[in-house]
C-alpha positions as CSV (number, residue, x, y, z in Angstrom):
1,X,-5.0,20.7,-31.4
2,X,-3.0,22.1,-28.7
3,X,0.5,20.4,-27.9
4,X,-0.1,17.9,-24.2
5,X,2.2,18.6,-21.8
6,X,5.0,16.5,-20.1
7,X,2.9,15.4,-17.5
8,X,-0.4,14.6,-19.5
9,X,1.7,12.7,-21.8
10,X,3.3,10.6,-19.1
11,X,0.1,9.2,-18.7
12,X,-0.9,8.3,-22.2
13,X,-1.6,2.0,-26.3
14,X,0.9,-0.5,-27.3
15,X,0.0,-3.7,-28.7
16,X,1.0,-6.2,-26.3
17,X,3.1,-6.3,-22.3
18,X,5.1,-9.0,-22.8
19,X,6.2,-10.4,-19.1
20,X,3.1,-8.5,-17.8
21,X,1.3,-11.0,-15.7
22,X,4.8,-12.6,-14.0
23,X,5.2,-9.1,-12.8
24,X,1.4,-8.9,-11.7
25,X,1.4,-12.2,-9.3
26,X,4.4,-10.3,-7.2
27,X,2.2,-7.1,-7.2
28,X,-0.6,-9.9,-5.9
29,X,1.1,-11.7,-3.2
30,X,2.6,-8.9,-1.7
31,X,-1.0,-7.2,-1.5
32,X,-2.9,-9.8,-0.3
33,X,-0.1,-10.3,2.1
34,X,-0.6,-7.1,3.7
35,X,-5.0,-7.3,4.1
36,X,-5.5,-11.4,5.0
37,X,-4.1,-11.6,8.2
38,X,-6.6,-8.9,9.7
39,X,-9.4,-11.7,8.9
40,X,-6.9,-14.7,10.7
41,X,-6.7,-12.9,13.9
42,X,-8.6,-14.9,16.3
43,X,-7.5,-18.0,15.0
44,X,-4.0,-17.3,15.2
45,X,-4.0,-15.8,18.9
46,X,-5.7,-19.2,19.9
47,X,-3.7,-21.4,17.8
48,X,-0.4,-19.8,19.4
49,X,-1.7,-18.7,22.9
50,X,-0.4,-15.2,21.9
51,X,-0.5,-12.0,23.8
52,X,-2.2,-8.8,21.8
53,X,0.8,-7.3,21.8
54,X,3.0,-10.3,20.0
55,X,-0.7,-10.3,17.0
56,X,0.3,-6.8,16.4
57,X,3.6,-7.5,15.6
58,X,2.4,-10.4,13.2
59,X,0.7,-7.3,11.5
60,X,3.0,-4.6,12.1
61,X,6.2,-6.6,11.2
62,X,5.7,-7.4,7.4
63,X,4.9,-3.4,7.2
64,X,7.9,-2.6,9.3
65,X,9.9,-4.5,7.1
66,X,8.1,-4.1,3.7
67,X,8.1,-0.1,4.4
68,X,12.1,0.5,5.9
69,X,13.6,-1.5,2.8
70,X,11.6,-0.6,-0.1
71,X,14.7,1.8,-1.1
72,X,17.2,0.3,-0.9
73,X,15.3,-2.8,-2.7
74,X,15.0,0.0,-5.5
75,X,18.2,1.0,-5.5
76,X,19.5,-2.9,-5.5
77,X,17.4,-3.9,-8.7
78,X,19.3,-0.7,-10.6
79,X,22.5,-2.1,-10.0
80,X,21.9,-6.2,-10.0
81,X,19.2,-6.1,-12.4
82,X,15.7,-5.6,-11.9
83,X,14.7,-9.0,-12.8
84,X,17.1,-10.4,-11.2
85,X,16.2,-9.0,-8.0
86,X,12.3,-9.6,-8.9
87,X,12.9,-13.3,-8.8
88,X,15.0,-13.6,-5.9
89,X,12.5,-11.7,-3.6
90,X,10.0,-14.2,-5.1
91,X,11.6,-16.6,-4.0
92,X,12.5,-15.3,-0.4
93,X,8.8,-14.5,-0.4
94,X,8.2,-17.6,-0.8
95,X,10.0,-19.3,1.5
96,X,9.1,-16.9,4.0
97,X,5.5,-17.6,3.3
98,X,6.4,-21.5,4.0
99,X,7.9,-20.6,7.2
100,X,4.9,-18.2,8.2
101,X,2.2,-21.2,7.4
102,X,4.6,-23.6,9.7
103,X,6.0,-21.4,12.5
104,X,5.3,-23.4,16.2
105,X,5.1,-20.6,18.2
106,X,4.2,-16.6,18.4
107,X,7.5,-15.9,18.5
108,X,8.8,-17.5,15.5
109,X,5.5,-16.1,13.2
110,X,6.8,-12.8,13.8
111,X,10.1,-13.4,12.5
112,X,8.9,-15.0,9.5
113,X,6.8,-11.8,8.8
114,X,9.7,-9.7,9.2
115,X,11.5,-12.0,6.4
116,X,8.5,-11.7,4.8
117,X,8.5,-8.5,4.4
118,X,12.0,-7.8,3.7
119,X,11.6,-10.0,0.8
120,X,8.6,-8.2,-0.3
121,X,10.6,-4.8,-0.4
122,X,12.9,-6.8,-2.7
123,X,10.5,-7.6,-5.5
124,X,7.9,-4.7,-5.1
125,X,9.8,-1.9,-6.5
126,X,11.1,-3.8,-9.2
127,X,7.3,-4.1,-10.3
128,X,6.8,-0.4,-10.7
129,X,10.5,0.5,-12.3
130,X,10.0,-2.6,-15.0
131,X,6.8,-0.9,-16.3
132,X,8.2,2.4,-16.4
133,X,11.6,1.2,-18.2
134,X,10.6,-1.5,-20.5
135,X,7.4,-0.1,-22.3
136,X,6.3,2.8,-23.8
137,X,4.1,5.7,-23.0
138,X,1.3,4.0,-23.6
139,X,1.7,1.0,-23.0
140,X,2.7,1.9,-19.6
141,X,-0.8,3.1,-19.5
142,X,-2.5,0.0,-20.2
143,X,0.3,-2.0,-17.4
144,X,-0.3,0.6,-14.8
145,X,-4.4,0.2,-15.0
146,X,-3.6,-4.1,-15.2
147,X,-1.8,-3.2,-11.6
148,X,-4.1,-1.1,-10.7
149,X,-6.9,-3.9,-11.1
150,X,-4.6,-6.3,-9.8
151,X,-4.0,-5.0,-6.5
152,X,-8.0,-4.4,-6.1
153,X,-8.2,-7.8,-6.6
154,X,-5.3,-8.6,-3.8
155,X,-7.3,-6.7,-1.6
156,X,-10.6,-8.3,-2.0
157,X,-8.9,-12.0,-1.9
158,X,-7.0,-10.7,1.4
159,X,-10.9,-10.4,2.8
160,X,-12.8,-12.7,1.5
161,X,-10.7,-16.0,0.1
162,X,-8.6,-15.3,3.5
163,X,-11.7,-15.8,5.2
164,X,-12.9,-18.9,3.9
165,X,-9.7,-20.1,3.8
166,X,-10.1,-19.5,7.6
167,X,-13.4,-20.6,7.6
168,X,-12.9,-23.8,5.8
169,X,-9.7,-25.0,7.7
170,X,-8.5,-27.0,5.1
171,X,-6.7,-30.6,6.7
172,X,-6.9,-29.1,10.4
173,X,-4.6,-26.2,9.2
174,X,-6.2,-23.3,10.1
175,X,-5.2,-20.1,9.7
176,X,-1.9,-21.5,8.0
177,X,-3.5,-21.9,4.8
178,X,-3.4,-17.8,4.3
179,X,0.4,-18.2,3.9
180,X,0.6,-21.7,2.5
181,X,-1.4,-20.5,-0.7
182,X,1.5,-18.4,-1.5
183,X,3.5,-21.5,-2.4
184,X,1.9,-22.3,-5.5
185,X,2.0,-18.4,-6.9
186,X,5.7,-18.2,-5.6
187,X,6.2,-21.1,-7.9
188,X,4.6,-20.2,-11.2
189,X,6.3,-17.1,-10.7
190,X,9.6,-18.4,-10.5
191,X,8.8,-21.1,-13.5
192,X,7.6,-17.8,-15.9
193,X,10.3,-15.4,-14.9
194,X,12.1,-15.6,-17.8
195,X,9.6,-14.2,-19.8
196,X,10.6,-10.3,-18.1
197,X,13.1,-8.6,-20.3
198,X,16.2,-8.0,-17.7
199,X,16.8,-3.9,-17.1
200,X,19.8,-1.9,-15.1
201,X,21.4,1.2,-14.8
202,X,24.2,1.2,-17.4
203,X,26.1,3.1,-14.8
204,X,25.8,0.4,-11.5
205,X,25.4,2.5,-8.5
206,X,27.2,1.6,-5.0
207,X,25.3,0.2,-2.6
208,X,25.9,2.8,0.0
209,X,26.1,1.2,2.7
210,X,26.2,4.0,5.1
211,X,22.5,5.6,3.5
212,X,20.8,1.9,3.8
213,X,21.5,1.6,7.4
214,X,20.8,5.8,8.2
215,X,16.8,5.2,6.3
216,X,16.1,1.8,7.4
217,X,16.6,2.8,10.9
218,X,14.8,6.0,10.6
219,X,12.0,4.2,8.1
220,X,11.8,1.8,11.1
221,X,11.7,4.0,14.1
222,X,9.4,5.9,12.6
223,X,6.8,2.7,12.1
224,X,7.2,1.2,14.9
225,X,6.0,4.6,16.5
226,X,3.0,5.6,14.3
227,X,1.8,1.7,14.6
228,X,2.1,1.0,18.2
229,X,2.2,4.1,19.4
230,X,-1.7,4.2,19.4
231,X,-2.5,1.2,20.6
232,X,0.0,1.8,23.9
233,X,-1.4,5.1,24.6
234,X,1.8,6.6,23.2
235,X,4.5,5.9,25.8
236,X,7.7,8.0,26.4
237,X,9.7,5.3,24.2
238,X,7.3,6.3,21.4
239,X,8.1,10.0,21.6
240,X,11.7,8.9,22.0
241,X,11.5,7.2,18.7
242,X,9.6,9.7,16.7
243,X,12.8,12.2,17.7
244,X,15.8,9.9,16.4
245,X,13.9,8.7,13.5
246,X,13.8,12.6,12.6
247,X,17.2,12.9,13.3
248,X,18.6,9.8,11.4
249,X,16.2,10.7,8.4
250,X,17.6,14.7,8.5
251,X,21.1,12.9,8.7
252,X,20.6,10.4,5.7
253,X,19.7,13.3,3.5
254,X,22.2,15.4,4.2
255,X,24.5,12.1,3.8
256,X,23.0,11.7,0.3
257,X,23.7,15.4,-0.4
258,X,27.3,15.2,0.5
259,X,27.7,12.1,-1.7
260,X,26.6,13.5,-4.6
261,X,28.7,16.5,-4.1
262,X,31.9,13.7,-4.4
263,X,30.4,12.3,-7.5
264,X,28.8,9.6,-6.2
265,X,26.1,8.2,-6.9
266,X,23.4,8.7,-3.8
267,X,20.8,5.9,-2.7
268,X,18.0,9.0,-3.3
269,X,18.4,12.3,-5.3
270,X,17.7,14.8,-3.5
271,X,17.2,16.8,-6.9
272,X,14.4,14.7,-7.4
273,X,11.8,16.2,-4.7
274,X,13.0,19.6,-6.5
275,X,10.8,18.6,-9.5
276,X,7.5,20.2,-8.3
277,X,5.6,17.7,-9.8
278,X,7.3,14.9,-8.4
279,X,7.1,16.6,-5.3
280,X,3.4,17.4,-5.2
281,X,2.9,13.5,-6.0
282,X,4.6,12.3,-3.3
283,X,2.6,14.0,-0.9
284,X,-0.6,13.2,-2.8
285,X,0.6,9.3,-2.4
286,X,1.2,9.8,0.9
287,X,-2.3,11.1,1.7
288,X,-4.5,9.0,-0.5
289,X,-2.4,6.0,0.6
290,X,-3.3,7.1,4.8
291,X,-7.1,6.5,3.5
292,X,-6.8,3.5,1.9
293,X,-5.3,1.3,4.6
294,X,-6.9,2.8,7.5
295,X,-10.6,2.6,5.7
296,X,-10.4,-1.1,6.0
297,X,-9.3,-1.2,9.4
298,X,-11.6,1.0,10.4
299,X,-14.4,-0.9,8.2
300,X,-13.2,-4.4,10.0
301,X,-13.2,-2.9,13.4
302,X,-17.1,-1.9,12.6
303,X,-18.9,-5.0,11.2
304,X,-17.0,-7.4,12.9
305,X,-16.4,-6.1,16.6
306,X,-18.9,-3.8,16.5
307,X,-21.9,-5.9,14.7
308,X,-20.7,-9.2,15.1
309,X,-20.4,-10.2,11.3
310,X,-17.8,-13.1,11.0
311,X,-14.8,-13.1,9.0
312,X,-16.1,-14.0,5.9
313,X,-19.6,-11.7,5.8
314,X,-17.5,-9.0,6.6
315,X,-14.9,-9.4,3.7
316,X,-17.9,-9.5,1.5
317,X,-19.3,-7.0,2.6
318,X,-16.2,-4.8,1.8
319,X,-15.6,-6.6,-1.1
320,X,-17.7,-4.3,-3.3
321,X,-15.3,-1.2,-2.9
322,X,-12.8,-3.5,-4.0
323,X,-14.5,-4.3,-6.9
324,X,-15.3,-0.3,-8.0
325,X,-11.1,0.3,-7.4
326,X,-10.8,-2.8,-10.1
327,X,-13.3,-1.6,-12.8
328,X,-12.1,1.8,-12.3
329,X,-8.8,0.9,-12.6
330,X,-9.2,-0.2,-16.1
331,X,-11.0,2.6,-17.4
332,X,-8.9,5.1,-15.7
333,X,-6.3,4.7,-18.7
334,X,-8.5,5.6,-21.4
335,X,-10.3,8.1,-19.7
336,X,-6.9,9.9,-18.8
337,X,-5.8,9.6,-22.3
338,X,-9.2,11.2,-23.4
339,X,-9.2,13.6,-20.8
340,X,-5.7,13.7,-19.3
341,X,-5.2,14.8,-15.4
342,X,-9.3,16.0,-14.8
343,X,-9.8,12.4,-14.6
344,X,-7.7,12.2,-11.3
345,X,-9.2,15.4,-10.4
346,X,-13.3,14.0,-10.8
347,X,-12.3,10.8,-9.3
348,X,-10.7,12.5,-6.1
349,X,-14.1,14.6,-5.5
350,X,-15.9,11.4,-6.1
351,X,-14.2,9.3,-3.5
352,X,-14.7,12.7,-1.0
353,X,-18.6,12.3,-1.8
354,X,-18.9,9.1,-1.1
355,X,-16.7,8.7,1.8
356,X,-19.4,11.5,3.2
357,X,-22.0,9.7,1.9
358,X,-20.9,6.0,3.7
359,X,-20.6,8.5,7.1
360,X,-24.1,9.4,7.0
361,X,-25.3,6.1,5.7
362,X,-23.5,4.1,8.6
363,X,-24.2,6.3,11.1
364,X,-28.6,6.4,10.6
365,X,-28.8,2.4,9.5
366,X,-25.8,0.7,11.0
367,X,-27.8,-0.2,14.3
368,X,-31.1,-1.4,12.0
369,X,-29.2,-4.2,10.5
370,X,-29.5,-2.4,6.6
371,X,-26.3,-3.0,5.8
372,X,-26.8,-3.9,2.2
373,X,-27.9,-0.3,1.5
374,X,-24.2,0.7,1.8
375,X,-23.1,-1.8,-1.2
376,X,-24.0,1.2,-3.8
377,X,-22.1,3.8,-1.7
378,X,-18.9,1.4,-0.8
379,X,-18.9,0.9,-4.5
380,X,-18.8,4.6,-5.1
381,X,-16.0,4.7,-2.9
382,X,-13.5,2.2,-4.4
383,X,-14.2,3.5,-7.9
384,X,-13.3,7.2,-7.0
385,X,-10.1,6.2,-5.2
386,X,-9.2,3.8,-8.6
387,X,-9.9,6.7,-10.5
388,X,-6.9,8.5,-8.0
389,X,-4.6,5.9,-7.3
390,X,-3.4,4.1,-10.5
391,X,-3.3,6.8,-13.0
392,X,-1.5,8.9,-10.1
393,X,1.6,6.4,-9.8
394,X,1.9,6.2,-13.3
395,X,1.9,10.1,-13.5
396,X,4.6,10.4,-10.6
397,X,6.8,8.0,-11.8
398,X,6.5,9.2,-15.4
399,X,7.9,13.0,-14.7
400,X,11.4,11.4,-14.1
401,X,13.7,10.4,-16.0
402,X,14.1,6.6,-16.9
403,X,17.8,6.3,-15.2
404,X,16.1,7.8,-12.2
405,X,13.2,5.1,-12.3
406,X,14.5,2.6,-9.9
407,X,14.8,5.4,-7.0
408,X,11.9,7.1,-8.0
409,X,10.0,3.9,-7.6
410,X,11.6,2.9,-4.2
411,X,10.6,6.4,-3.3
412,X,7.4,6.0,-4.2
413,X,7.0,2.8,-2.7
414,X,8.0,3.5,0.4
415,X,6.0,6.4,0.7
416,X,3.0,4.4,0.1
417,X,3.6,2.2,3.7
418,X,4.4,5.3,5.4
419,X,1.4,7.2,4.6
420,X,-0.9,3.5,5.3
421,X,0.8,3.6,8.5
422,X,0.0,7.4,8.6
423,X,-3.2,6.5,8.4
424,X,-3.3,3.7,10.9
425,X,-2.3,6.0,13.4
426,X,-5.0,8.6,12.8
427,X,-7.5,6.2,12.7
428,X,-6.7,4.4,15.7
429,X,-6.3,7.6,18.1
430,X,-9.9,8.6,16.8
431,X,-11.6,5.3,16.7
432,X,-10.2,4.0,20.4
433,X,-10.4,7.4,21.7
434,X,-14.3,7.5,20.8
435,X,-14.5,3.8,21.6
436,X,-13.2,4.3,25.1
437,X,-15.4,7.4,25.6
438,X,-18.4,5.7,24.6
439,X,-20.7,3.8,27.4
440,X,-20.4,0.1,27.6
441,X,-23.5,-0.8,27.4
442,X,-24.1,-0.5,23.7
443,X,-20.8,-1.6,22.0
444,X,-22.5,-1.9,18.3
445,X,-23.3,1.8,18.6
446,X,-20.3,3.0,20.5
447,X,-18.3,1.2,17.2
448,X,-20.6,3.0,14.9
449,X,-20.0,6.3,16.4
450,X,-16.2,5.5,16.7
451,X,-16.2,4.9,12.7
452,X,-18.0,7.9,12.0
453,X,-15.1,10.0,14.0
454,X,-12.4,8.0,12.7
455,X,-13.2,8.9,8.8
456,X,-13.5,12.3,9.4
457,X,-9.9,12.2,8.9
458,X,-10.5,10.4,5.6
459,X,-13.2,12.5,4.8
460,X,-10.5,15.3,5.4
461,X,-7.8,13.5,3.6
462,X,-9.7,13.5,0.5
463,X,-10.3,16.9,0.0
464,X,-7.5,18.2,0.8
465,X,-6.4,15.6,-2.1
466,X,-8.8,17.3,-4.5
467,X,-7.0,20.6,-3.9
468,X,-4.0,19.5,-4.6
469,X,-4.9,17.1,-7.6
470,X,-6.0,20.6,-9.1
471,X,-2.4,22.3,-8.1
472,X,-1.1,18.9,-10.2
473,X,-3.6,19.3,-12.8
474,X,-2.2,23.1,-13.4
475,X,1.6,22.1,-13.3
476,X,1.0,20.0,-16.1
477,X,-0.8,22.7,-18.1
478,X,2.2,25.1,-16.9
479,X,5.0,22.7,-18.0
């Protein structure tokens, strides 16, 4: 039998993941986090007499936050500990949740999804840099697929417990019950936690100071423009931010270049997007991640606005693609140890063929009410994209070495928010462009045709992710 390469063995079954599920009810929270407050919307702007403006910032702000940090929170768990660090976001998490479920006013909801976020970024790459440090090969295998799963599931509570949750309002409270059911998962986190073997860098890294402030600014400039951008019919400021996040993010890597000329140690090494596997996965994150995000906005924007489903119809309506990521998610790992990197490569032209599929589908029976016909399809299209996304990260992250983890995963990480915000933007510039085109008179057919436009750019997405999926596939055989 021929040898398996580096990368094909990166993603190859140990007996047991001690720790496993304390790390898996962070990966939750912090998921469901960033899908239930789509469903809360109305409730919250009515609740708090907000403006549109101030219920994008509930949104945007846990991603602003969540996306500009995720780095450094990397780069903190390497020198601290990355338990350590796991637990405290946990429990900043937590708190900020309680302050999210209480806040009085529109004003003060914001700020506690900013905190919110920030402590998110604390505990999330801890998550990915534990599994790749503390098991082996294939072990990893079996964790990654268990996130995998894990995060489908995140995303199909977001939608559909959020919305009876909503629905239910639970003591008068409302839409404060999507934040106060973090309290008890905060807790038995915090009560288990000792159960994660503790990991650093033998070598603890400075904090860097001057690199955290140059990419938090630029991560957050560069946010703020690709998420409300769109919706503001990209003003000057917008333009104006897009330039200086440029110029701060050129600045921090040549910052980080000059620091590991001293001997320093640098907050990201630039050596690291050298490796042209390494490389060619962050880009492929950053694609499949723009598709994922903006799907269910684009999804929510259809069968609710458009055809008037309610909260908690629509998130069970979506629910089944959610379901497809999970199951996929689990047999990703033995399929990729059967058949290596071809299984990432069949389960990106799946998720293309279906997204194409759900494109015709909604556009010929949206407007006829035959909505169940798209379960089979949606289905489809969440077990192609498992098939991609959690053999992928395991596969990135497993081309490095292990005293690189920690920044590979804040890397990694981060690049996942940027490309959902990536994503967001495309999505919104076709689907309100079309929307606003479209006569008035109709609005459930002007949404339909606005959805069909809008994942064109998924459609395109895809593909292009199947080409390079095969460029992957041939660096492995190569290496």
């Amino acid at each position: 039998m021929a040898a398996r390469s580096p990368l094909a063995s990166s993603l190859s079954h140990g007996k047991g993941i001690p720790g496993l599920p304390v790390l898996l009810l962070g990966g939750f929270v912090t998921i469901f986090d960033l899908f239930v407050v789509n469903v809360a919307i109305p409730s919250m702007q009515r609740d708090l007499g907000a403006s549109f403006a101030q219920i994008g910032f509930v949104l945007a702000g846990y991603e602003l936050a969540f996306g500009a940090l995720l780095i450094t929170g990397g780069r903190l768990g390497d020198r601290f500990g990355r338990r350590r660090l796991y637990l405290w976001g946990m429990a900043l998490f937590t708190l900020a949740s309680l302050l999210c479920g209480v806040a009085p006013t529109a004003e003060t909801l914001i700020a506690a999804r900013v905190f919110q976020g920030g402590a998110a970024a604390l505990l999330f790459p801890q998550i990915y840099t534990s599994l790749r440090v503390l098991y082996d090969a294939d072990t990893q295998r079996r964790a990654f697929a268990w996130l995998g799963m894990t995060l489908g599931l995140a995303a199909i509570a977001g939608q559909v417990l959020g919305g009876w949750l909503v629905h239910l309002d639970l003591a008068g409270l409302g839409w404060r019950t999507i934040f106060l059911v973090n309290l008890p998962i905060g807790l038995l986190t915090l009560m288990f936690g000792g159960r994660v073997a503790e990991s650093r860098l033998e070598q603890r890294p400075d904090l860097d100071g001057a690199g955290v402030l140059l990419v938090a600014a630029g991560l957050t400039l560069l946010l703020v423009a690709l998420l409300e951008g769109p919706a503001r019919h990209w003003p000057l400021w917008s333009w104006g931010a897009l330039a200086l996040s440029g110029l701060l993010l050129a600045q921090f890597s040549l910052q980080q270049r000059r620091r590991q000329r001293r001997g320093l140690v640098p907050l990201v090494d630039m050596t690291l997007l050298r490796q042209p596997a390494f490389a060619l996965g962050c880009v492929l994150v950053t694609l499949i991640y723009s598709t994922s995000s903006s799907f269910f906005l684009c999804f929510a924007l259809l069968v609710q606005t458009g055809l008037g489903l309610d909260p908690f119809q629509a998130g069970a309506l979506f629910a089944p693609a959610s379901a497809g990521f999970m199951a996929s998610s689990l047999l990703a790992s033995r399929w990729v140890s059967r058949y290596g990197t071809a299984t990432l490569v069949a389960g990106g032209g799946l998720y293309a063929v279906s997204l194409g599929l759900l494109i015709v589908q909604v556009k010929w029976t949206a407007e006829g009410g035959l909505l169940a016909w798209w379960i089979p399809v949606l289905i489809a299209v969440g077990f192609g994209q498992g098939l991609v996304m959690t053999p992928l990260l395991n596969l990135v992250l497993g081309v490095v070495p292990q005293r690189q983890a920690g920044m590979a995963s804040g890397v990694i990480s981060t690049l996942q928010q940027v490309g959902a915000a990536l994503g967001v933007c495309a999505m919104g510039m076709l689907f309100l462009g079309t929307l606003r085109a479209a006569p008035a008179a109709n609005p459930a057919a002007a949404h339909v045709d606005a959805f069909v436009v809008a994942m064109l750019y998924n459609l395109t997405a895809a593909l292009v992710s199947c080409v390079l999926l095969q460029r992957l596939r041939r660096l492995g055989h190569n290496a």
